[in-house]
DRENDO-1510 file (C-alpha; in Angstrom, 1 decimal, always signed):
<recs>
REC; n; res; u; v; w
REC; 1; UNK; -49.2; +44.8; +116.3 .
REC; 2; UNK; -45.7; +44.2; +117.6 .
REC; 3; UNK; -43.6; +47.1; +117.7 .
REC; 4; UNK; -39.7; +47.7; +119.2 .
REC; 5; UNK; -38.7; +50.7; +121.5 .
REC; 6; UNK; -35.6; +51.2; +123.4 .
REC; 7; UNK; -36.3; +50.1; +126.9 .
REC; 8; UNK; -36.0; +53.3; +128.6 .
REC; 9; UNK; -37.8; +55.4; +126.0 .
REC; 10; UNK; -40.7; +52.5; +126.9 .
REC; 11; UNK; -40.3; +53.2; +130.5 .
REC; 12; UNK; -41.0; +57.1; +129.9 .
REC; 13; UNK; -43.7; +56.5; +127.9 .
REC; 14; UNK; -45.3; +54.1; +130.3 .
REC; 15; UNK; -45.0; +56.6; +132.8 .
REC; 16; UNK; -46.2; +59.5; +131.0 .
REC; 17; UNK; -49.2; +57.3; +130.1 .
REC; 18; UNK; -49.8; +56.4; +133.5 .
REC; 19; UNK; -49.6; +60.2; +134.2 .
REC; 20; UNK; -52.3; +60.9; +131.0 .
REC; 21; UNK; -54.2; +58.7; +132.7 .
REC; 22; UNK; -54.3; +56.2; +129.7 .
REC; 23; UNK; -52.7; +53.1; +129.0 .
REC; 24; UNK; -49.9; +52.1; +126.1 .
REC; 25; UNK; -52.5; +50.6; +124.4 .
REC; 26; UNK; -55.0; +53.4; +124.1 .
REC; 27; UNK; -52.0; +56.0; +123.1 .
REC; 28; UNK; -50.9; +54.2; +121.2 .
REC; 29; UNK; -54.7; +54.1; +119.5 .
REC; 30; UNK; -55.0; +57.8; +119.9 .
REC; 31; UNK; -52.3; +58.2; +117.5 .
REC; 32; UNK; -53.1; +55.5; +114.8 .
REC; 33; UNK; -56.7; +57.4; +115.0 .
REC; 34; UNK; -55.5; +60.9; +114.1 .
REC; 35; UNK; -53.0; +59.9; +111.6 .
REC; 36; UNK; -55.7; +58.6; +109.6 .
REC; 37; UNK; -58.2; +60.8; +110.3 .
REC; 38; UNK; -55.7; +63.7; +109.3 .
REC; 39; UNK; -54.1; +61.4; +106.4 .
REC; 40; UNK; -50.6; +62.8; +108.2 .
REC; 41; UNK; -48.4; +62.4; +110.5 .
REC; 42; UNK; -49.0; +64.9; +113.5 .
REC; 43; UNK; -45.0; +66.4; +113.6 .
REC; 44; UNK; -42.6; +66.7; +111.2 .
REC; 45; UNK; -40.3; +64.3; +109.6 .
REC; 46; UNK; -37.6; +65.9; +107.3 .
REC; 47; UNK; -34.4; +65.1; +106.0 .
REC; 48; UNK; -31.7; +66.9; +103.7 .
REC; 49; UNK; -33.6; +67.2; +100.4 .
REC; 50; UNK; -31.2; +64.9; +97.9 .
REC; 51; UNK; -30.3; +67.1; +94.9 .
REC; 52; UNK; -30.4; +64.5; +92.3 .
REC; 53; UNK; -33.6; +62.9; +93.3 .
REC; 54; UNK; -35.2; +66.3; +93.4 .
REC; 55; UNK; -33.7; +66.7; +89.7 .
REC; 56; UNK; -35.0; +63.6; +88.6 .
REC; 57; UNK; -38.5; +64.6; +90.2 .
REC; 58; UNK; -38.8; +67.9; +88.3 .
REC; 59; UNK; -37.6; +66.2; +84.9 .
REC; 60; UNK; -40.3; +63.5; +85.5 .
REC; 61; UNK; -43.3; +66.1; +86.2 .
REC; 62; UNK; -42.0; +68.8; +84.0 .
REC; 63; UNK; -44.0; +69.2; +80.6 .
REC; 64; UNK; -42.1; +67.3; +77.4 .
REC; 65; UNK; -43.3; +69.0; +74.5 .
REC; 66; UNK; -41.8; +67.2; +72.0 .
REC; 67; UNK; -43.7; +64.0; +73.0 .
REC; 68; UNK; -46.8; +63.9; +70.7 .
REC; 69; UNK; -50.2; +63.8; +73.0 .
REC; 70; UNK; -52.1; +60.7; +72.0 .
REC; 71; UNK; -56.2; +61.3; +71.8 .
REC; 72; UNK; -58.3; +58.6; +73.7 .
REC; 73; UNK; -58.6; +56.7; +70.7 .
REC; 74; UNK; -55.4; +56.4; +69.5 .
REC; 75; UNK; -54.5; +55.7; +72.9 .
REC; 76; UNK; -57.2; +52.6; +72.7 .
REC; 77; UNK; -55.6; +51.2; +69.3 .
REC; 78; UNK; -52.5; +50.9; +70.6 .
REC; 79; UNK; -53.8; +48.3; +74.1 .
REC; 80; UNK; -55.8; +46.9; +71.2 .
REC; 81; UNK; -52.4; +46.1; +69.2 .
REC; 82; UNK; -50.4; +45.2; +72.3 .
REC; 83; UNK; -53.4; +42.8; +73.2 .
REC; 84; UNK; -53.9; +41.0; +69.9 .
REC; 85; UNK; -50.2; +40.2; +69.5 .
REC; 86; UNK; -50.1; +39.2; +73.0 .
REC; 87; UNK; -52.9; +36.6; +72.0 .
REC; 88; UNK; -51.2; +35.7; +68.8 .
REC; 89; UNK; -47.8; +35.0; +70.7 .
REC; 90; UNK; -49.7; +33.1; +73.2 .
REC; 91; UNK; -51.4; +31.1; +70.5 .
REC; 92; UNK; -48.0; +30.1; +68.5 .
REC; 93; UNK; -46.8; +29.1; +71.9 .
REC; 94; UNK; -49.5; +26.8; +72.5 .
REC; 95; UNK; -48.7; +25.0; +69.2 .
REC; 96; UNK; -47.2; +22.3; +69.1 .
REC; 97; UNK; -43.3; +22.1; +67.9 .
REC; 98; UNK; -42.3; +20.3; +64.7 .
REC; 99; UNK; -39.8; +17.8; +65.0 .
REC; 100; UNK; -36.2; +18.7; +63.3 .
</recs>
């Protein structure tokens, strides 16, 4: 793994490893080991929330009740549809074209 840090952050890290007792390479470990052992990241990252993407988020999730719920098996026809015209466009493009 290759990764880019300003010089002089690297040169206070070093150090502090050196202090920790560790090297780069097993801090560096440490961390990779707790993020995925704790599936996050161990401080916070944040940012402004965006107003329209958090719109566009709750219109996405938010219920839409005049959308008919499909049951399993209608849901089943329709990728049995969509699959047999798929074949039946794949099989008039294998044949061959007529001379005009």
């Amino acid at each position: 793994m290759t990764v880019r840090v300003d010089n002089n952050v690297k040169r206070q890290f070093d150090a502090l490893c050196e202090q920790f007792g560790m090297s780069v390479n097993a801090a560096v470990n440490v961390f990779i080991n707790a993020v995925v052992r704790t599936r996050s990241i161990p401080f916070t990252i944040s940012a402004e929330e965006n107003q329209t993407r958090k719109r566009a988020l709750e219109a996405f999730y938010a219920p839409h009740p005049e959308t008919p719920e499909l049951t399993l098996d209608e849901i089943n026809e329709e990728i049995r549809k969509a699959r047999q015209e798929r074949r039946e466009r794949m099989e008039r493009e294998k044949q061959p074209k007529e001379m005009v």
